[in-house]
C-alpha positions in Angstrom: 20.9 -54.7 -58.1 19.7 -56.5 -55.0 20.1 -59.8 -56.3 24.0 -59.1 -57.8 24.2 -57.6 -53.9 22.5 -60.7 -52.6 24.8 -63.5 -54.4 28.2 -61.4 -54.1 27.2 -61.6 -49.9 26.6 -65.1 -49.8 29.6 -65.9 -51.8 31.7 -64.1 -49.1 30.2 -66.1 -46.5 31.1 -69.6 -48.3 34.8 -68.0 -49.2 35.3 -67.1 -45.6 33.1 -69.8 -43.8 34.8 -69.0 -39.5 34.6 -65.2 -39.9 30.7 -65.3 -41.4 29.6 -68.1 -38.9 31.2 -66.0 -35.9 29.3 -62.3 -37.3 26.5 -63.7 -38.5 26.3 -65.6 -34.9 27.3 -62.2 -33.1 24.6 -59.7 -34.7 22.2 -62.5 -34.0 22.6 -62.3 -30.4 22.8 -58.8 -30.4 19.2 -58.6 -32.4 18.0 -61.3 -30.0 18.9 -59.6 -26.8 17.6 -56.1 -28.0 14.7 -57.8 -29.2 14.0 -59.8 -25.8 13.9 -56.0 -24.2 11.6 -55.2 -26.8 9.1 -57.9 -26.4 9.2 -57.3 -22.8 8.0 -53.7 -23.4 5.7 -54.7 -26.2 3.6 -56.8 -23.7 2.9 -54.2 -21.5 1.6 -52.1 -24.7 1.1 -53.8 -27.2 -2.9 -54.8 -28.0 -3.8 -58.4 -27.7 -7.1 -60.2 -27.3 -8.8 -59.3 -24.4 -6.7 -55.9 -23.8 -7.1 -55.2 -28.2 -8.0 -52.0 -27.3 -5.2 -50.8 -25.2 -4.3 -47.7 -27.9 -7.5 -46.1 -27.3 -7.4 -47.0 -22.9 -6.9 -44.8 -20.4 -6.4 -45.5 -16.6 -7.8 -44.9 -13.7 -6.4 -47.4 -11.4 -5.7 -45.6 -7.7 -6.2 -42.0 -6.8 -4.9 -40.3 -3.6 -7.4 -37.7 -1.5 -6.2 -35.5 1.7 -8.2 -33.6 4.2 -6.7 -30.7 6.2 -7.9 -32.2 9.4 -5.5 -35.1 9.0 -2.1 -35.5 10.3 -0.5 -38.8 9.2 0.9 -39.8 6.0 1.3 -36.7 4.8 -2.5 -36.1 5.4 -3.2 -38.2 2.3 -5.0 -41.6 1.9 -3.7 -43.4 -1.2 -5.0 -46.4 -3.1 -8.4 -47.4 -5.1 -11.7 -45.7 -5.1 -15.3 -46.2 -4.1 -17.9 -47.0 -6.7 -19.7 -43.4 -6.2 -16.2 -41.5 -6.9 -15.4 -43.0 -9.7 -19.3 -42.5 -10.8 -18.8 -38.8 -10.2 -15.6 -38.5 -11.5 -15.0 -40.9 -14.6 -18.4 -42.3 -15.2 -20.1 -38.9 -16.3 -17.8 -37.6 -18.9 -19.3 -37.8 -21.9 -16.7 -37.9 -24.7 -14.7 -41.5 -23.9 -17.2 -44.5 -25.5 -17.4 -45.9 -22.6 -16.3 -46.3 -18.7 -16.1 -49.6 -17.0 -15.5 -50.0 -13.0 -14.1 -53.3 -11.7 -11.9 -54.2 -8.3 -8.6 -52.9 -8.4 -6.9 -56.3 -8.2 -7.8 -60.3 -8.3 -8.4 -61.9 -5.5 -8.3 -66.0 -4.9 -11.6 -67.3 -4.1 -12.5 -71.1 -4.3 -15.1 -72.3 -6.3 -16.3 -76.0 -6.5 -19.2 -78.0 -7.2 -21.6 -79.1 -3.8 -19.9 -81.9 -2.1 -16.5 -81.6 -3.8 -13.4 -80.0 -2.9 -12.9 -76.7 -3.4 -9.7 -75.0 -6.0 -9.0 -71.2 -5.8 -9.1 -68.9 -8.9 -8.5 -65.3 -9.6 -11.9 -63.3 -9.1 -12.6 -60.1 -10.6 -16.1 -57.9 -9.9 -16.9 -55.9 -12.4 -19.9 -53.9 -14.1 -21.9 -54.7 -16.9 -19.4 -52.3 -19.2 -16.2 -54.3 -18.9 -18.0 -56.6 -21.5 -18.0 -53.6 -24.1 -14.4 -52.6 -23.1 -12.5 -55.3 -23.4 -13.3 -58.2 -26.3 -13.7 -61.7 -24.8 -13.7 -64.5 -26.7 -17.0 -66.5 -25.5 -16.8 -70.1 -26.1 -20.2 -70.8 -24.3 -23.1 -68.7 -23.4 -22.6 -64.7 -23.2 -21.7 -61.9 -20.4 -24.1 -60.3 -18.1 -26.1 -57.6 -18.8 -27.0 -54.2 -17.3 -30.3 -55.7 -15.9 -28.7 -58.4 -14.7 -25.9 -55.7 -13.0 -28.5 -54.0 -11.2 -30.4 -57.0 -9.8 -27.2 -58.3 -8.1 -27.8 -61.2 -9.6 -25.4 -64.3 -8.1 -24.1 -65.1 -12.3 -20.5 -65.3 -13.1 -18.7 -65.4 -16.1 -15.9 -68.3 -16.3 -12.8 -69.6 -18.4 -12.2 -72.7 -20.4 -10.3 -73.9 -17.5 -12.3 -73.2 -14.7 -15.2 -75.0 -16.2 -13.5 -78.1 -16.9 -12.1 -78.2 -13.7 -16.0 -77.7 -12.2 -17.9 -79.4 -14.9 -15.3 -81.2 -17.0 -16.1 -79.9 -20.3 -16.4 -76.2 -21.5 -19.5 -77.1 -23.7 -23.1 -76.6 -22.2 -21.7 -74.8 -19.4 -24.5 -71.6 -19.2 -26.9 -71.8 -16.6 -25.2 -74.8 -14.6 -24.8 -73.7 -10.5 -21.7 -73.7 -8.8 -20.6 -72.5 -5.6 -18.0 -69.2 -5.2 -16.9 -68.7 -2.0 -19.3 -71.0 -0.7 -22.1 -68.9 -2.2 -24.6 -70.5 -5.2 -23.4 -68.9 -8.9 -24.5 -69.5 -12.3 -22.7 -69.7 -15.4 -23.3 -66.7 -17.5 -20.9 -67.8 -20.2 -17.4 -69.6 -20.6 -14.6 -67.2 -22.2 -11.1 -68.8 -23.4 -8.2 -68.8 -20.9 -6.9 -64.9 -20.6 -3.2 -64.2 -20.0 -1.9 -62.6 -16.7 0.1 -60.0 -19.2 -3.9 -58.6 -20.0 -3.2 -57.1 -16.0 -6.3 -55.1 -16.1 -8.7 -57.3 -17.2 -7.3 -60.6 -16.3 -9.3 -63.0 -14.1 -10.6 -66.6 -14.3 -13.6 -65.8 -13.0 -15.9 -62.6 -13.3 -18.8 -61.7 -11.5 -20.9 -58.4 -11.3 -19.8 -56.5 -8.0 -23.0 -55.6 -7.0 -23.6 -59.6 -6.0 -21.5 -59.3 -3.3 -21.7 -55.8 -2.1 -18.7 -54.2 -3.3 -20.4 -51.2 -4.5 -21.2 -50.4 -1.1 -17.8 -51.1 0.3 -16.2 -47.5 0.9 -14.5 -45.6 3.5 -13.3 -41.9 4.2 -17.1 -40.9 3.7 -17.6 -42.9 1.2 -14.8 -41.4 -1.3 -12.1 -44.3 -0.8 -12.8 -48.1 -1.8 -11.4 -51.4 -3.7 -13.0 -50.1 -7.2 -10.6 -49.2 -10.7 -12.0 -48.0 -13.7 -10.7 -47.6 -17.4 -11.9 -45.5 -19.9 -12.5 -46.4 -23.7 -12.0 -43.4 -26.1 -13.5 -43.5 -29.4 -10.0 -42.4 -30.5 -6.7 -41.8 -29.6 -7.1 -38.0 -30.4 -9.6 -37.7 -27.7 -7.0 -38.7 -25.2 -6.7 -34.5 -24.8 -10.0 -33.9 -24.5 -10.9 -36.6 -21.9 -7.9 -35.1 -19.5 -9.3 -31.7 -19.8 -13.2 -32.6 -19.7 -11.4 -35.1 -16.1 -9.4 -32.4 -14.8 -13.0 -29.7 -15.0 -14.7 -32.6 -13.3 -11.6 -32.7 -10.5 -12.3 -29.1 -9.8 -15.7 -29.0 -9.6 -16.0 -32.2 -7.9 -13.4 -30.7 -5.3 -15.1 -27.8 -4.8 -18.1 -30.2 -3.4 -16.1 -32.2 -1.2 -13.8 -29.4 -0.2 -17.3 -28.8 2.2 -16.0 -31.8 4.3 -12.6 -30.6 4.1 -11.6 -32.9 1.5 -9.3 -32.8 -1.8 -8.6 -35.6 -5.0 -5.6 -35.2 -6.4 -5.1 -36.7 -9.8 -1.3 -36.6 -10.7 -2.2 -35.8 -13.9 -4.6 -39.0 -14.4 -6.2 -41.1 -16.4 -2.7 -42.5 -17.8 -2.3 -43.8 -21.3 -1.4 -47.7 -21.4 2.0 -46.5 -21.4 2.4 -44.5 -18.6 0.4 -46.9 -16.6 2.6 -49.7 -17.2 5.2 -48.3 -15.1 2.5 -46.7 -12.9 2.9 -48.5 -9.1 2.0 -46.2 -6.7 -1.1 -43.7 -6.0 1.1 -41.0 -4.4 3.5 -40.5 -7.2 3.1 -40.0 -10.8 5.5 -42.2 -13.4 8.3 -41.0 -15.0 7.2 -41.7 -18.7 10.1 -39.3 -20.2 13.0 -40.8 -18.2 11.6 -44.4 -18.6 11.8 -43.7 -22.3 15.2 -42.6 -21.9 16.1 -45.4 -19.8 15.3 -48.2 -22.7 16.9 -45.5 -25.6 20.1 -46.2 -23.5 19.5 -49.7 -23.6 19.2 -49.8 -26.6 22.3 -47.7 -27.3 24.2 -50.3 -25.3 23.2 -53.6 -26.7 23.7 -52.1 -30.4 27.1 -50.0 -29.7 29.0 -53.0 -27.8 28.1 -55.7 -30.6 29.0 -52.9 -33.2 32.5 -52.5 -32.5 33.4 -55.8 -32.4 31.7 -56.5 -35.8 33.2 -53.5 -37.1 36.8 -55.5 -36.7 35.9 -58.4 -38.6 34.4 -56.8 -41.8 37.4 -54.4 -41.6 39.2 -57.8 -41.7 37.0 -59.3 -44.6 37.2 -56.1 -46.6 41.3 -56.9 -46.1 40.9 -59.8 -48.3 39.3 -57.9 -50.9 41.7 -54.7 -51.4 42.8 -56.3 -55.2 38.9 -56.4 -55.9 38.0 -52.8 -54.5 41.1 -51.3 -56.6 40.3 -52.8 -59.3 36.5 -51.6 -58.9 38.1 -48.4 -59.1 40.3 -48.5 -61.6 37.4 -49.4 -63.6 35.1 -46.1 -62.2 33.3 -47.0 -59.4 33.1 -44.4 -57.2 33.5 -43.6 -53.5 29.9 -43.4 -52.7 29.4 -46.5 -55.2 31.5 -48.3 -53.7 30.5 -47.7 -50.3 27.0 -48.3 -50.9 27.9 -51.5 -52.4 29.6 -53.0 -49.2 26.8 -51.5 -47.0 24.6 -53.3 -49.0 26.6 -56.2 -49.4 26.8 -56.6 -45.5 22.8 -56.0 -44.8 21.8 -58.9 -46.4 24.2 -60.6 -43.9 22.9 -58.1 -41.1 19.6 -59.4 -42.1 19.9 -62.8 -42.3 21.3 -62.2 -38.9 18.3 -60.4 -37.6 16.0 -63.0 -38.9 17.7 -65.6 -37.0 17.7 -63.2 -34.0 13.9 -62.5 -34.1 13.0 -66.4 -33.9 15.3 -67.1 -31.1 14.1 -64.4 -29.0 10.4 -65.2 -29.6 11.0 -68.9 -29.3 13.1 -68.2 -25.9 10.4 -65.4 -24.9 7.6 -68.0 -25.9 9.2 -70.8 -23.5 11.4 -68.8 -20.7 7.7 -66.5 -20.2 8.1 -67.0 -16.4 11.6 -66.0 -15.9 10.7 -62.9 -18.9 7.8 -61.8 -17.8 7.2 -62.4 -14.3 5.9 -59.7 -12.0 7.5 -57.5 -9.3 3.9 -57.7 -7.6 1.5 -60.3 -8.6 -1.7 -61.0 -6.8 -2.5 -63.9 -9.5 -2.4 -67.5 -8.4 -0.7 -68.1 -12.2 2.6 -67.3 -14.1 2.4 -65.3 -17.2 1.2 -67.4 -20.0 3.0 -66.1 -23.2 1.2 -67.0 -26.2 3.0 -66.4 -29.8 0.2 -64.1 -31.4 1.1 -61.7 -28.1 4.7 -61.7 -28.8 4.4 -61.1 -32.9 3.5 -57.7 -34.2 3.8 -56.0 -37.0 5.6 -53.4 -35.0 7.5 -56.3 -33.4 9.5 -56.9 -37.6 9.3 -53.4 -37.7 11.9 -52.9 -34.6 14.3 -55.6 -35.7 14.5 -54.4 -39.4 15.3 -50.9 -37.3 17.4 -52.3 -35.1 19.2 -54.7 -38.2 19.6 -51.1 -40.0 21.3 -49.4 -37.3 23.9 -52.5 -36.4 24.7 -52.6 -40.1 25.5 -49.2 -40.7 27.6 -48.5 -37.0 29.4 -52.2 -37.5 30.0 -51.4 -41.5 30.3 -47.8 -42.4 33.2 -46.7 -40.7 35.0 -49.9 -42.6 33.3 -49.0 -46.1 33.8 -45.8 -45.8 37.5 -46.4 -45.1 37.7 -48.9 -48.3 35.9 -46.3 -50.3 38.8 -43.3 -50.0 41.3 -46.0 -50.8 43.7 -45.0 -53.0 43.6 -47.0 -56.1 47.2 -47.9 -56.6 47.4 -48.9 -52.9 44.3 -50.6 -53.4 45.9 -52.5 -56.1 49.2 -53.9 -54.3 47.0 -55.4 -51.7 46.9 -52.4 -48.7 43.9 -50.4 -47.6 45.7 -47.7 -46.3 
């Protein structure tokens, strides 16, 4: 049956060559611009090497605290947290996997070899559990350790790039010296190149935050600082059980600093890799419900609009073929026959269509990344690098098959459904209607 539906469709495109080149043409843009707002989305989501956890993460990247003896800003301090909250906070639940604590963003820092000139990279201080959280691809050598954590030991994890800028090669790298921020470093390991899209773990250089002090950089007594943290669940379905074993934690850790007149307030934190993704401010908790409504309209938009004017020309194919439908008829087909028939008939264009679609939104996704995907605020010395395994998912087919579905049936039903209640002698002379 698919096959007989197959051949009759591509023998109306070779009868009708202008009118299948122009909807064929028209439901591929329409799959390729729906898809491009897709593939947007999907790499803010969407696991990939380092982040290929990011269905079981949950966020803690900024927290806001108040005190009733201040007076500006709303009494509130807003923005990332010292080593010790997150440590009394995060750190001691007990049913994620596991909790890693790193700086809230990259900072540029220039490395170099003694004697040569210096290039800046991204620098990110973390602990010895960001190397359990998120899967790095080592090339050379292997992270640091929890001894090596607590020692403050001057070692540093670094990409492909980075050592062959330093040391020209990326092999043999472990254990050679180089100098961050004018400070001597060794090389723990070399990891491959990490995308700027991976925005919680990205970096091109990693070092343990104890090295330079960071875990005693705080402020507010010691509650606010420059530290993030992200917690691993075992499983999605502990996602409830990790925000009500937090928010315990929140009031009992409250009650404590409530001595010194002081008060966290979570907004409803740690956020899913959803919600955070559209998270950009301590003092105000995303909108993940109206976001979600905001890309259904989207949606809506860039499938209606093409819909309508693909709708016109198969009502104008299925004109030509008023002698064939009334003679289907005459012969017993029937209404819902028939109509299935032409949906059918004008999927496998739909399809063919969407196929096109997908690879011209992935190809112009893959090439136009820094246009696509560039960030509203970026503290990254680098544009997103896109790579093709980030953009391809299996959700990614999933959404234009969806989205191929939907066109088909609001572009062809109300014409097939039309051409089904023909009546058969009027069918016959040559009229739909």
């Amino acid at each position: 049956m698919i096959k007989q539906y197959t051949t009759q469709a591509l023998a109306q495109l070779r009868q009708h060559p202008i009118i299948s080149a122009v909807s064929i043409i028209g439901t591929a843009l329409a799959i390729f611009l729906i898809m491009l707002v897709v593939m947007m989305q999907q790499v803010k989501t969407a696991p990939f090497a380092p982040e290929s956890n990011r269905d079981r993460f949950l966020h803690v990247h900024y927290m806001s605290i108040s005190n009733k003896n201040w007076k500006g800003n709303g009494g509130q301090s807003n923005g990332p947290m010292s080593e010790r909250t997150i440590k009394e906070l995060f750190q001691s639940l007990k049913t994620p996997e596991a909790v890693t604590i790193y700086t809230c963003m990259p900072i540029a820092t220039p490395v170099s070899l003694p004697g040569k000139a210096a290039t800046a990279v991204d620098l990110l201080e973390t602990d010895d559990i960001f190397w359990r959280v998120f899967d790095f691809s080592f090339i050379d050598g292997k992270p640091y350790d929890k001894a090596t954590f607590d020692a403050a030991q001057p070692v540093a994890v670094i990409t492909e790039s980075v050592a062959r800028i330093l040391f020209g090669t990326t092999e043999g790298v472990a254990g050679k010296e180089f100098l961050l921020n004018h400070a001597p470093y060794r090389v723990a390991g070399v990891v491959k190149d990490v995308s700027t899209l991976a925005n919680t773990c990205y970096g091109q250089v990693w070092i343990p935050y104890t090295s330079t002090g960071q875990d005693k950089n705080a402020w507010n007594d010691g509650h606010m600082g420059m530290m993030s943290c992200t917690i691993l669940a075992r499983s999605r379905d502990d996602f409830d059980a990790i925000r009500q074993e937090s928010l315990n934690r929140f009031e009992t850790y409250n009650q404590l600093v409530g001595e010194d007149g002081y008060n966290f307030i979570h907004r409803n934190r740690p956020y899913d890799q959803e919600k955070q993704a559209i998270s950009f401010s301590a003092n105000q908790e995303p909108d993940l419900e109206g976001n979600r409504r905001s890309r259904l309209m989207t949606f809506l938009i860039l499938l209606i609009v093409p819909a309508i004017n693909l709708s016109s020309m198969t009502q104008s194919r299925l004109r030509q073929r008023v002698s064939e439908i009334g003679v289907r008829r005459a012969f017993g087909c029937n209404r819902m026959e028939l109509m299935g028939q032409i949906l059918m008939e004008n999927m496998v264009v739909t399809l063919l269509a969407g196929a096109l679609g997908l690879v011209m939104s992935v190809i112009f996704a893959h090439l136009g990344n820094e246009l696509l995907f560039a960030q509203a605020f970026s503290n990254t010395l680098n544009p997103p690098a896109v790579d093709v395994n980030i953009l391809i998912h299996a959700s990614t087919f999933g959404w234009a098959l969806l989205f191929c579905f939907i066109l088909n049936l609001l572009s062809t039903g109300l014409p097939a459904w039309i051409a089904s209640r023909t009546n058969i002698v009027t069918a016959l002379s040559g009229r739909l209607h």
